[in-house]
N, C-alpha and C positions, 0 to 999 in steps of 0.2 A: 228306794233301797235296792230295787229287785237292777233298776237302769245301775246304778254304780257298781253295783257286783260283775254285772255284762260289761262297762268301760274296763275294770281294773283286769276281768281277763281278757279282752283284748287288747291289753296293754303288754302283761305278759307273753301270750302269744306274737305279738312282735316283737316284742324285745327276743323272743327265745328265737325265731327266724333268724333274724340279724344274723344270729351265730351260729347259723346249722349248715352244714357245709353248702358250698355254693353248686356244684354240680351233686346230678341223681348217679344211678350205678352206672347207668351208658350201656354199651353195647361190646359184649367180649365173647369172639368163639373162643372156646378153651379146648384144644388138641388132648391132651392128658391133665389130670389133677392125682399124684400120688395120694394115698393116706399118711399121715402125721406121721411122720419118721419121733420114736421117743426119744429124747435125750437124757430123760430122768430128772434133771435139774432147767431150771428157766436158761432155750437158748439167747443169747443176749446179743449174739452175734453169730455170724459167718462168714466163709469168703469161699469163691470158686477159683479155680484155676481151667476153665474150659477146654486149653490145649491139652493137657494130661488129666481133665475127666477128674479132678480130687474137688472135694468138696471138706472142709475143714468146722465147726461148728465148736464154739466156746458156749457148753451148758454150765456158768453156774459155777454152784456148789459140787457141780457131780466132773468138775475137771473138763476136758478138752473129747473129740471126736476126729478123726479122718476115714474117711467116707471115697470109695470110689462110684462114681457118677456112671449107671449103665445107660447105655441108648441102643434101638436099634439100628440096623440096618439105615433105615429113613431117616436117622439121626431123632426118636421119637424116645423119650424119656422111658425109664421102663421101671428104675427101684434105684436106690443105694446099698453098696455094698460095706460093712462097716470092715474098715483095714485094723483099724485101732482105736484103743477107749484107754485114754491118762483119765485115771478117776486123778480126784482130789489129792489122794493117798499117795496114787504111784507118784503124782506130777515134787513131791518129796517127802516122803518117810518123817523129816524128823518135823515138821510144822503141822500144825493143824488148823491152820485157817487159807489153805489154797484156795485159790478161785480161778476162773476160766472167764476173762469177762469183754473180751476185745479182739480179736484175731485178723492178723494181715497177712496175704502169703505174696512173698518171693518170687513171682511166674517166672522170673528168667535163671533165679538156682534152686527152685523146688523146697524152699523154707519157709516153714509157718512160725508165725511170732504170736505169740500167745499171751496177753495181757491180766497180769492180777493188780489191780489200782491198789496204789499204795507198797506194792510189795516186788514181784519179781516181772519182767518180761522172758518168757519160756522158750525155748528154740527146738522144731523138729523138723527133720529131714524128711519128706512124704516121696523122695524119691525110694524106689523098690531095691533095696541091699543097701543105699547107703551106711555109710559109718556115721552112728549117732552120735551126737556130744555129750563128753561126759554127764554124769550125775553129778546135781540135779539138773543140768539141762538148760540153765538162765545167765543172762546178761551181769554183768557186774553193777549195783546197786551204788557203789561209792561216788557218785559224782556230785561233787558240789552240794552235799548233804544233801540232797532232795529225796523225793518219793514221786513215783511214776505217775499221774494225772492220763497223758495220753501217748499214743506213737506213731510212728510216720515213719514210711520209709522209700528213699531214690532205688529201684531196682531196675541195677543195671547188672549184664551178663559177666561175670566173675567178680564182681564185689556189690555189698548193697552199703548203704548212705543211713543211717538210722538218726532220726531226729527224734527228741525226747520232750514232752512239758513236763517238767519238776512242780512238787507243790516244794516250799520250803518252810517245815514248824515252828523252825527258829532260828535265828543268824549263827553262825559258827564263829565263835569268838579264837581270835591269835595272839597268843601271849608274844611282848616284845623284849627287848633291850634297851635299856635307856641310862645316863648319866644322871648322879645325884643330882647336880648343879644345875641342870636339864629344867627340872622337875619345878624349881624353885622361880624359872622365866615362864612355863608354863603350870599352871595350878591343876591340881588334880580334877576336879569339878570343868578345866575346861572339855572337848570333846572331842572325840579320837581324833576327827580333823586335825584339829590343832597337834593333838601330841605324835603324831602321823612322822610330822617337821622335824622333831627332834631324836627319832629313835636312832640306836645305833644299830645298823642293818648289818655291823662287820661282824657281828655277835649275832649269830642264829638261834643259839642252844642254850638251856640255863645254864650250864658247868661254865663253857668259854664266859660266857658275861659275868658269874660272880666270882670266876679267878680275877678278873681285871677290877685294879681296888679303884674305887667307886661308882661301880654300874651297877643298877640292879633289876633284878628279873619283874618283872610285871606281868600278874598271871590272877583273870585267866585274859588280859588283854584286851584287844578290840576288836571289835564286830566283824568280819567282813566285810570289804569294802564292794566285791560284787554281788552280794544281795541281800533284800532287806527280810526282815524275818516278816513272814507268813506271806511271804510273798511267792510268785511263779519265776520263773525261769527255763528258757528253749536250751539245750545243749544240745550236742550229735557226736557219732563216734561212726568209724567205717567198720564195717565187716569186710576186711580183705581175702581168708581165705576160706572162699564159700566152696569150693571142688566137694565132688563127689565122695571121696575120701578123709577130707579133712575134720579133721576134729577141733580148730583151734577158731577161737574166737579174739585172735589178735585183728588188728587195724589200728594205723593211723588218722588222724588222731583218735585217742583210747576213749578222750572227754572233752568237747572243747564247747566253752562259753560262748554264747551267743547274744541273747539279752534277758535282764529282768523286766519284770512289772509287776501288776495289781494282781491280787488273788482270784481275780473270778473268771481269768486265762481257764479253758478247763477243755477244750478240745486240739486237734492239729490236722491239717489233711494235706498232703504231699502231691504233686503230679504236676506236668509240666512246665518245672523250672519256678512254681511259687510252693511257699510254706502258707496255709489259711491259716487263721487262730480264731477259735472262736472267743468273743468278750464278753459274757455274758447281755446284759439288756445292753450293754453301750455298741454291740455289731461284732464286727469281723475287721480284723486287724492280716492282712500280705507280706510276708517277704518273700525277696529272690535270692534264690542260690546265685551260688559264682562256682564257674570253672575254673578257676585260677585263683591263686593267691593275691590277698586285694586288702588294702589298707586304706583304709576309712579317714581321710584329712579333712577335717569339716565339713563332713558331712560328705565329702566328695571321695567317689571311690578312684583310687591310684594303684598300680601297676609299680611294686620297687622292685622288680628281680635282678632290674639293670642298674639300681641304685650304687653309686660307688660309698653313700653313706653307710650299706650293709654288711660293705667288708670287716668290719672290724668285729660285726655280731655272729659269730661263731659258736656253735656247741662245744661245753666243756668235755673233756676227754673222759667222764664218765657216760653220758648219754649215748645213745642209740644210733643217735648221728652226729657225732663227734667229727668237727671238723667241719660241716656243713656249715651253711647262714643258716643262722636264727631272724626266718622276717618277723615273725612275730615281735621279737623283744627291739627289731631295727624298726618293724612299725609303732610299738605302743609305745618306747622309749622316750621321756619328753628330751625335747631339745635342749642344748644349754642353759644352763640358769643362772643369770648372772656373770657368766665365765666366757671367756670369747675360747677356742678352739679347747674346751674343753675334756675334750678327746685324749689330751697331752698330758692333762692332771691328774697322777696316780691317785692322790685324794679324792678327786669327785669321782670317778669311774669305778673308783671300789665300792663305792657309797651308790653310785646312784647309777652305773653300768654304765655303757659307751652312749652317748648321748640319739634319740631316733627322731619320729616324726610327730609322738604325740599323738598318734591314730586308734582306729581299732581298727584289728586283725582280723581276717577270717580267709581259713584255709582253703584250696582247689574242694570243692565239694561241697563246702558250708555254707551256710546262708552270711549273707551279707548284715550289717550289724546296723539296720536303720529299719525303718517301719517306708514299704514302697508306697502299699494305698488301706488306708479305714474308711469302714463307712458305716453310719449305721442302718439298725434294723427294725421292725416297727416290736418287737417281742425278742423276750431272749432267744439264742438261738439252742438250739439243740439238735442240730445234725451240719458236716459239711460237706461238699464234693467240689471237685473243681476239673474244669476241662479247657485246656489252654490258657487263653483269659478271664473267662467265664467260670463265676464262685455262685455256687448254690446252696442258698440256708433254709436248712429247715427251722421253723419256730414255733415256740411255746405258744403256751394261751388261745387257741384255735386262729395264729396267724398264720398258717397257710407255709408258702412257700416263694423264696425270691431269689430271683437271678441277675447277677451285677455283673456284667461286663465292662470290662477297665482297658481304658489305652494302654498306651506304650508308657504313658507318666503316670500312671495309676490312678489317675482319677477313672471315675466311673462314666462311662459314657451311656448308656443305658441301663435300663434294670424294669422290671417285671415282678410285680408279687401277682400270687396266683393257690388256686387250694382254697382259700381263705373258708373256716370254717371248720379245718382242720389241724391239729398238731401236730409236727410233722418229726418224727424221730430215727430215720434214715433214709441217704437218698445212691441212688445209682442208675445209671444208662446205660446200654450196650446199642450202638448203630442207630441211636435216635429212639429208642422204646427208652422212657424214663418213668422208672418207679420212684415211692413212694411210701415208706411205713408210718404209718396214720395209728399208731397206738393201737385201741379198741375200735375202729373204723377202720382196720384190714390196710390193704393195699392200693393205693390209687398210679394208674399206667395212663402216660400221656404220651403223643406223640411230640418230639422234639428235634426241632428244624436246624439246630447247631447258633441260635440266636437267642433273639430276647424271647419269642413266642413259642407258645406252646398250645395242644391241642388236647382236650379230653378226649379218652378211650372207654375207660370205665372204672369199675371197684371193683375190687375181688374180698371176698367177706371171706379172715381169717381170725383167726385169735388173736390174742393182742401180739400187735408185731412191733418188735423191738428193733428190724432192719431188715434191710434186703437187698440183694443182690440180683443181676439180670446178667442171660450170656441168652446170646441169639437173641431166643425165640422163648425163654424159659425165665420162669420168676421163683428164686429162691427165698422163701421167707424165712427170718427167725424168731418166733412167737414163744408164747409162755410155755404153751402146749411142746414145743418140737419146732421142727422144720417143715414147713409145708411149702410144696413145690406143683408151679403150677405151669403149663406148659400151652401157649397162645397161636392161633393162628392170628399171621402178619400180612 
């Protein structure tokens, strides 16, 4: 009895190794370690700006932080200065369920985006005098029915790129127009598809369709054709006028569709020139932006700004850009159907618009409307980063950490898991020092060669750390506790 009692725990005792992180603490001189800056509420995030010294922190239930970063002389960390505190309350009066729970700043116009999942993205100016935006201070929510999941943003100097993941709770249904007689070649039981064929598109409105004697209104209609309900969805909109003074949160485009999918989309990480997505257990899902307007022909992206087929696709004289080409409507347009130059047929062209290329669209800015490289991952993932071509996941389940480097065709050309032993729930580098937020197992800093390999440094034993961030020499964490900042010699 006494022998099988000693096998069964040392069966546990191995099974428990397996899973206890693979490196010990290492070796770290540490220059300065501030005390736990409070935030009141669990910080969940942060983000630094190192050329202007701001440090931004999303606590929670207790609203938003901006924080001026002191150093001395030696460039030696020394305290934070707090600028400003959005409680819950300020961030808007008439709600009571604000939250603070994601923050990205702007470095090249001085604006912090401030995340409440599910509800608003916050906007503030942390340049000193600037003109704030009005009250309450957020992004316009109306796009494509969704609710915010995650954000991402192109920051470039006078406009920035905002890409959005939508969750969607339910499809948005469109009431149409249709002909009695209609109804009777397709069966009500068939499905929108089908009755898609037969609506009268020249009837937009109930009033027009039931003056016209035999059409009748159908409501509440069908489904959306670009998303399915409880599904995700990428869109973007530009922020054009980011000036110092400016108050307006206009930009072209205001909402513009990119792609749907599966519901367990639930991260985004922006930087150069790829969109990450995280997929839950099935990996990380790439796209590439485009600097130019580009229309998607089977898959193959196309250049029609020279098209002479886009002459006739013009903005109506109410629009914004009246008079302009519509590529859009010249790229998604399908081509003739059935009709040879049916360009010339006032009946089709009113019905089905000037004939195009059948593509998808996407504007100077936006992501291109195809999946570039997936791959998966050995756990779900739970944190992204990316730097060039190189995408870093943190993952669940004590899997550590992985680094895929993708060619020019997006496949993977190598890749590197590493950590192992650890959950990994944010990542960031600054100059080759790459942290680490390891949950309830602090911070781990590795030296990073700009490849597949990597080097342990050591642990730094903090509270539970929700993310973090590196500039130089300095490791910003944001833990349950506050902000703890740790300051290394390199």
């Amino acid at each position: 009895m006494k022998n099988k009692l000693l096998i069964i725990v040392g069966v546990l005792i191995c099974i428990n190794s397996c899973r206890m992180p693979a490196d010990p603490l290492g070796e770290i001189k540490i220059i300065k370690r501030l005390d736990t800056i409070n935030t009141g509420g669990n910080c969940l995030d942060l983000d630094v700006d190192s050329g202007d010294d701001i440090l931004v922190a999303a606590a929670n239930y207790n609203g938003y932080f901006v924080y001026k970063i002191d150093k001395s002389e030696a460039g030696v960390i020394s305290g934070l200065t707090e600028l400003i505190h959005k409680s819950a309350e300020d961030m808007d009066p008439s709600l009571g369920d604000n939250r603070a729970q994601s923050v990205i700043l702007s470095k090249e116009n001085n604006i912090s985006f401030v995340m409440d999942q599910y509800d608003h993205i916050w906007l503030y100016k942390y340049d000193e005098g600037a003109n704030q935006y009005d009250p309450p201070s957020h992004l316009e929510e109306l796009c494509y029915g969704g609710v915010w999941l995650s954000v991402a943003i192109d920051d470039q100097l006078g406009k920035i790129g905002i890409y959005s993941l939508l969750k969607h709770n339910a499809a948005v249904f469109t009431p149409y127009c249709v002909h009695e007689d209609s109804l009777v070649v397709v069966p009500g039981d068939e499905g929108c598809s089908a009755i898609l064929e037969i609506q009268a598109t020249e009837y937009s409105n109930q009033i027009d369709c039931v003056n016209e004697e035999g059409y009748i209104w159908m409501y509440p209609g069908c489904p959306s054709q670009e998303y399915n309900e409880y599904s995700t969805s990428i869109v973007w909109k530009n922020l054009e006028e980011v000036a110092f003074g400016s108050t307006s949160l206009f930009g072209e485009p205001n909402c513009e569709y990119i792609i749907n999918q599966g519901s367990i989309a639930d991260k985004i990480y922006f930087a150069d020139g790829l969109l990450s997505q995280a997929y839950g257990e099935l990996g990380v899902k790439v796209f590439e932006k485009t600097d130019k307007d580009i229309c998607l022909i089977d898959g193959a992206p196309a250049d029609i700004s020279d098209s002479l087929q886009c002459d006739l696709h013009e903005f109506p004289s109410s629009d914004a850009n009246a008079g302009g080409k519509d590529y859009r409507s010249c790229c998604e347009n399908l081509p003739c159907q059935g009709f040879e130059n049916c360009e010339q047929i006032v009946t089709y062209t009113d019905k089905n618009g000037y004939p195009g290329f059948g593509g998808l669209f996407s504007s100077s800015g936006g992501i291109l409307r195809r999946i570039f490289s997936e791959f998966d991952t050995p756990g779900e993932v739970e944190a992204l980063y990316s730097s060039s071509h190189t995408i870093f996941t943190g993952l669940s389940h004590s899997n550590g950490c992985m680094i895929s480097i993708l060619n020019d065709n997006g496949s993977v050309s190598v890749s590197n898991q590493f950590a192992v032993g650890y959950t990994i729930k944010g990542i960031h580098q600054d100059g080759g020092l790459l942290a680490l937020a390891a949950g309830n197992d602090g911070i781990l800093l590795y030296n990073w060669n700009g490849g597949a390999d990597v080097s342990f440094i050591g642990k730094i034993e903090t509270s539970y750390a929700n993310n973090v961030k590196v500039a130089d020499s300095i490791i910003f964490a944001a833990t349950e506790d506050g902000i703890e900042i740790i300051q290394i010699d390199r």
